[in-house]
C-alpha positions in Angstrom: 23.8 9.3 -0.2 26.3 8.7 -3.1 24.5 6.6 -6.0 26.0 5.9 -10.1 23.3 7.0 -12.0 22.3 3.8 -14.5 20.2 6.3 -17.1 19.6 9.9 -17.4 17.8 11.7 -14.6 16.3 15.2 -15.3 17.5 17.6 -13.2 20.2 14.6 -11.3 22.7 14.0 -13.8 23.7 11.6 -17.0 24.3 7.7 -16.9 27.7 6.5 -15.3 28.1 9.7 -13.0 28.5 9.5 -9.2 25.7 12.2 -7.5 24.9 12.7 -4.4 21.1 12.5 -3.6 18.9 11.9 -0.5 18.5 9.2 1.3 14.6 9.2 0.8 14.8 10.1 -2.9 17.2 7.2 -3.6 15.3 4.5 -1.9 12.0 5.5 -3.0 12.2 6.4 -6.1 15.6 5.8 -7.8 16.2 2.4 -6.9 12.7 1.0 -7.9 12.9 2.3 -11.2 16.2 0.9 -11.4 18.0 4.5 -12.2 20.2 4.3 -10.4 22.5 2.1 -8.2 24.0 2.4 -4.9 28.1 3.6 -4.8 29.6 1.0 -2.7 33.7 -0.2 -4.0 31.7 -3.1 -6.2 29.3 -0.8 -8.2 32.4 2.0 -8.2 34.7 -0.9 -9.3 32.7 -2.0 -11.7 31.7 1.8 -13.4 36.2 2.3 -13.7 36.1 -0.7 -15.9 33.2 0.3 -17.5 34.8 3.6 -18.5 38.2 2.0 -19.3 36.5 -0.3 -21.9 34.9 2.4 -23.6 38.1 4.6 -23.6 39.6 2.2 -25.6 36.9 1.7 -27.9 37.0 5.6 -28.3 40.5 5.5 -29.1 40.7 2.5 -31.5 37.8 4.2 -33.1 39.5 7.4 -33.5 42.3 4.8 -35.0 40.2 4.1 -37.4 38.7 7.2 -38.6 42.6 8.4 -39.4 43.6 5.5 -41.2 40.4 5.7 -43.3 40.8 10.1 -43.5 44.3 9.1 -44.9 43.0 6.7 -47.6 39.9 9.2 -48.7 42.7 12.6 -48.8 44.2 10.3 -51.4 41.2 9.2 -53.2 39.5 11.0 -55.9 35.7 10.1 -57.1 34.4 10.3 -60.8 30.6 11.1 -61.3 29.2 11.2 -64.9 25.9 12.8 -64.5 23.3 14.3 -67.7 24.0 17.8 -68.7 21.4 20.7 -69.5 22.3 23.7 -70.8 25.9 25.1 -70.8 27.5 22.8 -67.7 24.0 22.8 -65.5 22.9 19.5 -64.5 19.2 18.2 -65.4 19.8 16.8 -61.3 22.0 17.0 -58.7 24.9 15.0 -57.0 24.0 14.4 -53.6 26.1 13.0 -50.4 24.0 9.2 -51.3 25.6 9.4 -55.0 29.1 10.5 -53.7 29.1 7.9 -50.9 27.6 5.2 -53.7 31.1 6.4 -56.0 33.2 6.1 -53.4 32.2 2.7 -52.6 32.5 1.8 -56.5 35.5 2.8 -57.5 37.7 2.5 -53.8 36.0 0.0 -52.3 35.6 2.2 -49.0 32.5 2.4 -47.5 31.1 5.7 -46.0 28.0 6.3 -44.5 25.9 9.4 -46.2 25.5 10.9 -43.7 29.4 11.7 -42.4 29.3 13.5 -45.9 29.0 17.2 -45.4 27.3 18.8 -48.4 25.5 22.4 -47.6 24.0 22.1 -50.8 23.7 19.3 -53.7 26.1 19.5 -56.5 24.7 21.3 -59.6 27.2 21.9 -62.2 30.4 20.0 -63.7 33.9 20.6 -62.3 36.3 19.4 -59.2 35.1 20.0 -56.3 36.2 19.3 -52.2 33.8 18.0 -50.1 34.4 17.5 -46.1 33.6 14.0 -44.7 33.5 14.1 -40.9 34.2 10.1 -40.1 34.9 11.0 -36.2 34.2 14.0 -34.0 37.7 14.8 -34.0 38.5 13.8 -37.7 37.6 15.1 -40.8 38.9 14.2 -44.4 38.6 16.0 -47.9 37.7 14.1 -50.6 37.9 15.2 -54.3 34.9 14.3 -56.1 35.1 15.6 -60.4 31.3 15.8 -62.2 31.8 15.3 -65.9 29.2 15.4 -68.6 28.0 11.8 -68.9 
């Protein structure tokens, strides 16, 4: 029997794909636990437009992610931070303080997390750091620590 799968099933197959189970299994336990639906040409009608709607939220979203990579390539972040000895910092410049800049002086907002640091920031100087905004799109953005 041919059912859409409405979560995750271990060992079955992810949410939104078409598998082919037994009868038994599908009745008795699928069903009751509401995992999964039966494939007749209203559920498989309704799973397309599912998909469609999310392909275009995909690509608008991939849209987006360009049109703000473009606008961050451009940018370039200032961060004063408190000098030690020579040009060490007394702390570091993480991916909150870079994403805090940004938002200060371009008024584009980035989550900290989409800001790919291996390590904190720990001397003056220029410096490019990657900031993945989609899975397919990733921007540089030049971020200068001066004494301060």
């Amino acid at each position: 029997m041919k059912v859409i799968l409405t979560r995750d099933v271990k060992n079955i197959g992810k949410i939104d794909e078409v598998v082919n189970v037994s009868e038994g299994y599908a009745r008795n336990f699928l069903f009751p636990r509401k995992l999964a639906a039966e494939a007749n040409a209203a559920n498989m009608a309704e799973l397309n437009k599912r998909k469609k709607t999310e392909e275009l939220k995909g690509e608008k979203a991939l849209q987006e992610a360009k049109e703000a990579g473009a606008k961050i390539a451009e940018a370039k972040v200032t961060i004063a931070g408190k000098v030690g000895t020579g040009s060490r910092l007394y702390g570091s410049i993480t991916s909150g303080d870079i994403a805090d800049a940004l938002l200060k002086q371009t008024g584009i907002k980035i989550d900290k997390r989409k800001i790919e640091l291996d390590e904190p920031i720990k001397a003056l100087g220029e410096f490019d750091v990657p900031i993945r905004l989609h899975r397919l799109v990733t921007s540089r953005l030049k971020v200068e620590v001066t004494a301060g």
